[in-house]
C-alpha positions, -999 to 999 in steps of 0.1 A, spaced: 465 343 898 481 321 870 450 311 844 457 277 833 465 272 793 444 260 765 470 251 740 449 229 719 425 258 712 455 276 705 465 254 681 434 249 668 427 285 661 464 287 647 451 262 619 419 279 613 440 313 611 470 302 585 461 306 556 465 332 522 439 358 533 446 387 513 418 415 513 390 404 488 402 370 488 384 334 498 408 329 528 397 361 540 362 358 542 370 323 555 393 335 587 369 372 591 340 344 593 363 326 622 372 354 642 335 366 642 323 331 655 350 327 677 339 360 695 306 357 694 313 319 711 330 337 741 299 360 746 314 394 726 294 420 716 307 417 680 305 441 657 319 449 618 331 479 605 333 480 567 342 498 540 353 501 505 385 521 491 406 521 458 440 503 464 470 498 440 471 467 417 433 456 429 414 488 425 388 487 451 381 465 476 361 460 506 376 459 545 361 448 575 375 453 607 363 435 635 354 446 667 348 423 700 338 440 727 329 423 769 307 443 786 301 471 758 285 500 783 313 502 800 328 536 812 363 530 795 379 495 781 411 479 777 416 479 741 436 448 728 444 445 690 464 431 657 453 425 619 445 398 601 448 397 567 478 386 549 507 408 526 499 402 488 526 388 472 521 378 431 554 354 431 542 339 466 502 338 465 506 312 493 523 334 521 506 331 552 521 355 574 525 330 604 542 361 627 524 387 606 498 385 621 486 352 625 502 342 657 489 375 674 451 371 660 454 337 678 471 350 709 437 376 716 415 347 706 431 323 734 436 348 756 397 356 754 393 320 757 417 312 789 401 340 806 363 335 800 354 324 834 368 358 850 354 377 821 318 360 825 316 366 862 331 397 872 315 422 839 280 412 851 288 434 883 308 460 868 307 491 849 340 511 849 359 486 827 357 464 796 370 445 773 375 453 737 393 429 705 400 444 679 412 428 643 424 452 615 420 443 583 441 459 551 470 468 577 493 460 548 506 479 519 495 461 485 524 478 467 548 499 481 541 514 526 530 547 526 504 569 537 480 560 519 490 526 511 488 506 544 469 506 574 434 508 556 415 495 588 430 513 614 427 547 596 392 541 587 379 526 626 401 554 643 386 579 620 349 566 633 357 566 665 365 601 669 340 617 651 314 629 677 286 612 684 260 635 673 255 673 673 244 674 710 267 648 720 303 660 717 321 626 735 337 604 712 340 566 713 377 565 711 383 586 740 372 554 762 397 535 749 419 537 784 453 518 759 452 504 729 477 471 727 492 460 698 505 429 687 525 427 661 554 400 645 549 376 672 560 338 665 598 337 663 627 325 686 638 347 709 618 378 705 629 414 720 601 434 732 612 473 739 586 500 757 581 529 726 558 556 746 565 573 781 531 572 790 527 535 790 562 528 802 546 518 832 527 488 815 554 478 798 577 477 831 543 451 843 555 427 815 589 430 825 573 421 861 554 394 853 578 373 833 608 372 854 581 367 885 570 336 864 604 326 851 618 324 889 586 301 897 598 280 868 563 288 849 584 294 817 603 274 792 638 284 788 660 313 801 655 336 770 639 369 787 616 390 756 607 421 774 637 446 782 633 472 802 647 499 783 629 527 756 629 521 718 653 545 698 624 548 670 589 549 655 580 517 639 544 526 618 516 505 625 480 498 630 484 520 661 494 556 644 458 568 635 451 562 674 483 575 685 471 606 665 439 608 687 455 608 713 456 573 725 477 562 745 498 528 727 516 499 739 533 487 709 541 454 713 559 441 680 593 423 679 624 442 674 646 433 653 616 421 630 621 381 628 643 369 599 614 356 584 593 388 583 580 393 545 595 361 529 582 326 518 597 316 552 569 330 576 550 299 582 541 277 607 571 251 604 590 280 612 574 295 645 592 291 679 563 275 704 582 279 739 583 316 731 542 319 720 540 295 755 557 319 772 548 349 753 505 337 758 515 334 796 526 367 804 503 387 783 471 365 799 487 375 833 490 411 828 452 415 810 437 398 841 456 421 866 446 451 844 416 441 843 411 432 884 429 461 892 417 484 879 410 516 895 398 549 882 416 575 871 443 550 857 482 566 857 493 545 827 528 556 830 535 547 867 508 516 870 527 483 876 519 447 882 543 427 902 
């Protein structure tokens, strides 16, 4: 089934999206106060996870990640995620981060969106599956990457999830997180997406599927193909380590090579490539329904494939 597009309220929550929204600033609170009523709108179980920690330049500040969840009791859930706040920059306090990460924080929304009338009617009768958003905040460094500097969110919700839910309860939350997705650098022309772990190879073959199935029933602009069938030849750090770390299985899905644009004055809307967030919205809606519809306990990550 082919869900039809909403590209005005994909546009629209572009706009709401782009702007400076570095931790602790205005724009922040303005886009965390979007993505929290855009949720709830869509009938999430929304939820905040916040927290304060010393940081270079600033000294502390307070995150917030932001977690959307359909049908919250469920058994396991499909985990789909990015961040949202913007790289600090003190000779560009106006850089947006169109592709980083603005693009995919609108991509989740609309994909919630285009899907709501599945969503709505077929959680009410299940319980093995749901749905879960996720937006990480502080996922860049406000200095210089490193360990310590970068990632804030991720570290901080990963660690939560994994601690054990009480002295008589040993299960952990994170463990029902069946894959975490992650979007990442999404916006520029002609975008190369490459599978990075073995154990969701099969997943990333389901893209492949799915846009040259599309592409032959002329359901995409252009001849450009973005995901390759072939593995990455390296680690690329992200909002997804402290998850790979518990043992989560990831499907990294960030552009490589990083767009031209990536961490320069340059990474705003004028300059994002619509046919390939078109494209790109249409074969990631496709393959979150078919996860989602056929899904089947236990789940081989590494061999399931949509057609």
């Amino acid at each position: 089934m082919l869900w039809p597009d909403d590209n005005a309220h994909m546009n629209a929550t572009l706009t709401e999206i782009l702007k400076p929204r570095v931790v602790g600033s205005a724009g922040h609170k303005q886009v965390r106060e979007f993505i929290i009523r855009e949720l709830n709108s869509l009938g999430f179980n929304t939820e905040t996870d916040q927290f304060s920690e010393k940081v270079p330049i600033f000294g502390k500040v307070t995150f917030t990640n932001i977690i959307g969840s359909i049908n919250p009791n469920a058994d396991n859930f499909l985990a789909l995620s990015c961040h949202y706040d913007s790289k600090y920059f003190a000779d560009n306090p106006e850089f947006v981060g169109a592709t980083d990460s603005g693009v995919p924080c609108a991509i989740l929304l609309n994909t919630a969106k285009t899907l709501a009338p599945y969503l709505q009617r077929q959680f009410k009768q299940r319980n093995d599956i749901g749905l879960m958003l996720i937006f990480f905040d502080g996922e860049e460094a406000f200095k210089e990457w490193s360990n310590t500097d970068s990632i804030y969110g991720s570290r901080h919700l990963a660690k939560q999830l994994a601690t054990p839910r009480s002295l008589i309860d040993w299960s952990r939350n994170i463990d029902k997180i069946e894959v975490l997705v992650l979007l990442d650098l999404i916006g520029a022309a002609n975008p190369k997406f490459y599978s990075f772990y073995p154990n969701t190879n099969g997943l990333h073959n389901s893209l492949y599927n799915i846009e040259r199935k599309l592409s032959s029933t002329q359901n995409l602009e252009g001849h450009n193909f973005m995901f390759i069938k072939k593995h990455s030849q390296g680690f690329i750090d992200d909002d997804h380590r402290p998850f790979l770390q518990e043992n989560v299985p990831i499907l990294h899905l960030i552009t490589t090579p990083f767009p031209n644009q990536w961490h320069t004055p340059a990474d705003t809307a004028q300059n994002l490539d619509w046919p390939s967030i078109r494209n790109f919205n249409k074969i990631f809606r496709k393959f979150v329904y078919d996860y989602l519809i056929l899904h089947k306990e236990p789940v081989n990550l590494r061999t399931l494939q949509f057609q």
